[in-house]
C-alpha positions as CSV (number, residue, x, y, z in Angstrom):
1,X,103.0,155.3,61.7
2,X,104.1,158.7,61.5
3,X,100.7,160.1,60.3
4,X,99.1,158.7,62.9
5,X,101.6,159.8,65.4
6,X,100.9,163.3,64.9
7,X,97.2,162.8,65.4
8,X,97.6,161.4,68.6
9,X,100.3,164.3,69.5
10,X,97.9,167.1,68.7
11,X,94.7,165.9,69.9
12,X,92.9,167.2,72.8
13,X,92.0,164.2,74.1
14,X,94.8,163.4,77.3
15,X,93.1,159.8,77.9
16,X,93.5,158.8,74.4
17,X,97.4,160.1,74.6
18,X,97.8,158.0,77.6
19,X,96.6,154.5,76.0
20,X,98.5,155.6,73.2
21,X,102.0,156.2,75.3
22,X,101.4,152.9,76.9
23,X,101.2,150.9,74.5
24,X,104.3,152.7,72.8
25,X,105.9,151.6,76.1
26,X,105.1,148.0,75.9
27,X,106.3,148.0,72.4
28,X,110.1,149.9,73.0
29,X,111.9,146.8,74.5
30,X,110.9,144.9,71.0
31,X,112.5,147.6,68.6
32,X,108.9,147.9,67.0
33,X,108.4,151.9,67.8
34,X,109.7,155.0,67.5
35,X,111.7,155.7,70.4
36,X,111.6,159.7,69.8
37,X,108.0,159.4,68.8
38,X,107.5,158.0,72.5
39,X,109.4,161.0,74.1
40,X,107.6,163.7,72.2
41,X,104.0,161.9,73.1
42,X,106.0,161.5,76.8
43,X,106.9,165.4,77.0
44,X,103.4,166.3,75.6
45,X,101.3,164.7,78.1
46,X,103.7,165.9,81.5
47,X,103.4,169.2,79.8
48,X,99.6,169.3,79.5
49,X,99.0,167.9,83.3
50,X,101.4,170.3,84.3
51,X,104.6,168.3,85.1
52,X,107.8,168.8,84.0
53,X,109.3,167.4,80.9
54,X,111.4,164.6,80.0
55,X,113.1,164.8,77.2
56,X,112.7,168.6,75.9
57,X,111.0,168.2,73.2
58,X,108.4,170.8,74.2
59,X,109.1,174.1,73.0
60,X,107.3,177.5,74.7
61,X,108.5,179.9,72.9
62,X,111.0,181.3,70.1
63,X,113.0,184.5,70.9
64,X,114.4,185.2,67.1
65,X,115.8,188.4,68.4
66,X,118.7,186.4,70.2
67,X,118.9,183.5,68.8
68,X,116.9,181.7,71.5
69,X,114.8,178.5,72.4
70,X,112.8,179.0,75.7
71,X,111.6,175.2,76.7
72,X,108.8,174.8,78.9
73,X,110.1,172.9,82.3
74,X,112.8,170.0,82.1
75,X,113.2,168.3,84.6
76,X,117.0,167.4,86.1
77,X,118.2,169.5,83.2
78,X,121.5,168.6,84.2
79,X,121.3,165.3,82.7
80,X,118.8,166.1,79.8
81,X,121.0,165.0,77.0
82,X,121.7,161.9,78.8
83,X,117.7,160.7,78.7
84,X,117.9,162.6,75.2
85,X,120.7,160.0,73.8
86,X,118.4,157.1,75.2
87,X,115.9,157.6,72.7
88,X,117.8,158.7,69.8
89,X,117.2,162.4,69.5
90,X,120.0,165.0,69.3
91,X,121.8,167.1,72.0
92,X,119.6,169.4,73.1
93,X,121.8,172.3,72.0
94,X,121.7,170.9,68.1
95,X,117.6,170.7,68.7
96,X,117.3,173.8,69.5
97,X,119.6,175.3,65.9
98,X,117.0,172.7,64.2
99,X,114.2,174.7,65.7
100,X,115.8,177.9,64.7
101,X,116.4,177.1,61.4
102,X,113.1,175.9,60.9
103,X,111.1,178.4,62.1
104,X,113.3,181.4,61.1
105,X,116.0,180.2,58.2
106,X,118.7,181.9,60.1
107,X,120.7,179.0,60.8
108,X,122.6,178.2,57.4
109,X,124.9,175.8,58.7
110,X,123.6,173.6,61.4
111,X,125.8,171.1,62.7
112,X,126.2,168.9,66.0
């Protein structure tokens, strides 16, 4: 499923990532999807019909100079980690030394 995940999160095509997100929403309550897969696809869309997002999984750019993660818009980022732990991604805070080290190896020891 995963292969097929990420054609649906990087295509162009908005309708096709809505009927896709539905359907991943009928299927949560059964156990039979990935729930993170559902709130990347989730944050993707808001972000492309210019809405807020969910579950930060949207990143808008990297600032290696300062160790920073610049998100596009969350909303109620008060309680993000709260939806976060709902669908089984990490604290916000740990995403954002996972993108870090990803994208610029400086993290060596990434922890929660």
């Amino acid at each position: 499923m995963d292969g097929v995940f990420y054609i649906v999160k990087h295509s162009s095509d908005i309708n096709w990532q809505k009927s896709v997100l539905a359907k991943y929403e009928e299927l949560l309550n059964d156990r039979s999807t990935d729930k993170p897969m559902y709130a990347y696809l989730s944050d993707r869309i808001n972000i492309k019909l210019g809405y807020a997002q969910l579950y930060g999984t949207q990143v808008k750019n990297l600032h290696y100079e300062n160790n920073e993660v610049e998100f596009f818009p969350i909303e109620d980022s008060i309680r993000i980690d709260e939806r976060r732990m709902a669908f089984d991604p990490e604290p916000l805070e740990f995403y954002k030394k996972l993108i870090l080290k990803a994208y610029s190896g400086r993290f060596n020891d990434v922890k929660k």
